[in-house]
N, C-alpha and C positions, 0 to 999 in steps of 0.2 A: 403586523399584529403579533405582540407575543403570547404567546400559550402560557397559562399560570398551572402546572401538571401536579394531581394530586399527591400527596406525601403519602403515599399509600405504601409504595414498594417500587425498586428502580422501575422494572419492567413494565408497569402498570401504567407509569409516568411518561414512557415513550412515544414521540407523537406515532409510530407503527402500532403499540396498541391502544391508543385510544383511535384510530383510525385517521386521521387528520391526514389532510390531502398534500400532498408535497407542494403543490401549488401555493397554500395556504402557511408555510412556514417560513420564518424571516430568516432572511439572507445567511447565510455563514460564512464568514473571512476564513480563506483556506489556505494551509499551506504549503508551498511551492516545492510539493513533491508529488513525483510521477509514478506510477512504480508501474512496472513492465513485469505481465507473466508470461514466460517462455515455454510454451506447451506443457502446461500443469496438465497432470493425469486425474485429480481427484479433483471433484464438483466441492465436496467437502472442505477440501485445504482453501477455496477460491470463496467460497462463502465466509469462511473463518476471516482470513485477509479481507474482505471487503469488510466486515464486522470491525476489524482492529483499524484500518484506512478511517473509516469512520469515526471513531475513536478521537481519529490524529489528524481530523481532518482535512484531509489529501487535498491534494488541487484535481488528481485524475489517473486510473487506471486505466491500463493499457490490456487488453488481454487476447495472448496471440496462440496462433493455429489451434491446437485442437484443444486449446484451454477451455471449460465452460462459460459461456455467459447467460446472465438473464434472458429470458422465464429459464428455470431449471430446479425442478423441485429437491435436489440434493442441496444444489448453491445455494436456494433461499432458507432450508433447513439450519444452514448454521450461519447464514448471514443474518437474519432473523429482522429483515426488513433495511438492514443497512443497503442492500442492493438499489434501494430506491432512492437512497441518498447521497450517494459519492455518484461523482460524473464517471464515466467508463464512457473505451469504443470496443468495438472488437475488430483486429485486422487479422488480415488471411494468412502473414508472416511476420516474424519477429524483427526482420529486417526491417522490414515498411515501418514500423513500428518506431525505430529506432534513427532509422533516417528522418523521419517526421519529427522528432523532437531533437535530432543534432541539428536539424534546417530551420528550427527556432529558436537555436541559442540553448539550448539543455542539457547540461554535461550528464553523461550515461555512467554509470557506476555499476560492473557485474560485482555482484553474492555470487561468490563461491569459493568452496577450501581448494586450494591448489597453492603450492611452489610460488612467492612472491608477490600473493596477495596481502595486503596490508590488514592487520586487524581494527576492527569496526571501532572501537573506541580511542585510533589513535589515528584513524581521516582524518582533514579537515573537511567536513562534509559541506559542498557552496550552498548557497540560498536557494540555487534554483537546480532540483538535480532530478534526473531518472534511475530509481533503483531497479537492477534486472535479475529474476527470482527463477531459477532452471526448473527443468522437471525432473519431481522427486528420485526421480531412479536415475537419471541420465546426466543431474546438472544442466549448466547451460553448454549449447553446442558451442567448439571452439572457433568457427566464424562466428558466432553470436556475441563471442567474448572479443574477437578481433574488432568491433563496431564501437567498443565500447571505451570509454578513458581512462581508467581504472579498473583495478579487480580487489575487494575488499573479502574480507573472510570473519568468521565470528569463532574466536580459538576452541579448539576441542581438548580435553582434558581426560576422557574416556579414552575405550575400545573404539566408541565409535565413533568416525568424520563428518559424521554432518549429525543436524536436527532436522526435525520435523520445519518442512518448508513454512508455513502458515508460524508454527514460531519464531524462525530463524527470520522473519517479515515483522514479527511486532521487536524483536530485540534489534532491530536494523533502527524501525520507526523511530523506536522513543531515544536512541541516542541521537541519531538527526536531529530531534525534538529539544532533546538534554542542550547539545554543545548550542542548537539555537538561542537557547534560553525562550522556546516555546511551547514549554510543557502546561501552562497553567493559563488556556484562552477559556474563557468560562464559558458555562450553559448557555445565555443569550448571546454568545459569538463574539465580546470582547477581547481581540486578541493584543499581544503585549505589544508596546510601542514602537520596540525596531523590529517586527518581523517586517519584510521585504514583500 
């Protein structure tokens, strides 16, 4: 059953606020991206990312050790009901996390600025990948980068090395999305012909 959402206002139009049960929503063709958070400190930054995940519609978060997941009244503060629509698990470490999807064929790709990281829009980012997102103060651990197949980076042009984690997550997404040529899957879920 498709939902016909009033032309009112985006927000209004959302099946989160008009209530509608997740049950009750037709299917989404997702795409075959993973993304792994690596002890994210802020419930905030983690609700933001599930917001923008949704967006891009993910195939599925990963979210490890002391990352927040659902119920969390910060996460849901700025995921703003996207929490209820992207698939998520939560594991107890990053590793588990990452063995699990290198033991299904998932190339792991760490976000992070360091020495020999390749920049984000000159990957060739594959069809089916896990992107892994540090915590904000720490980055990712460097066994956690050891686990991984790559290390990408998004160029700094300031003072300062990094961005905000939850942006430096939607500027990763939509080039993934860009070199896909799967930027433009529409509202009822028709996604473009060769995504995989």
């Amino acid at each position: 059953m498709l939902y016909e959402y009033p032309i009112i206002g985006a927000a209004t139009r959302e099946p989160h606020y008009l209530q509608v049960p997740r049950a009750e929503l037709p299917a989404l063709p997702r795409n075959p991206i993973h993304v792994v958070l690596d002890n994210l400190r802020s419930a905030f930054n983690v609700g933001s990312i599930f917001r923008t995940a949704d967006a891009g519609a993910v195939a599925h978060m990963h979210l490890c050790g002391m990352t927040s997941f659902p119920p969390n009244k910060k996460l849901e503060k700025t995921a703003l009901g996207a929490h209820d629509y992207v698939p998520w698990t939560h594991h107890k470490t990053t590793r588990e996390a990452l063995e699990s999807l290198n033991a299904d064929g998932i190339t792991c790709i760490a976000i992070e600025a360091m020495e020999g990281a390749t920049p984000h829009v000159e990957f060739p980012w594959p069809r089916l990948v896990a992107i892994v997102f540090g915590n904000e103060v720490t980055g990712i651990a460097p066994e956690t980068i050891a686990l991984c197949d790559a290390t990408v980076q998004i160029p700094m042009h300031g003072y300062k090395n990094t961005i905000n984690v939850a942006t430096a997550y939607g500027v990763i997404q939509y080039e993934i999305l860009r070199q896909w040529n799967a930027m433009f899957v529409n509202s009822c879920g028709a996604a473009p012909s060769d995504l995989g």
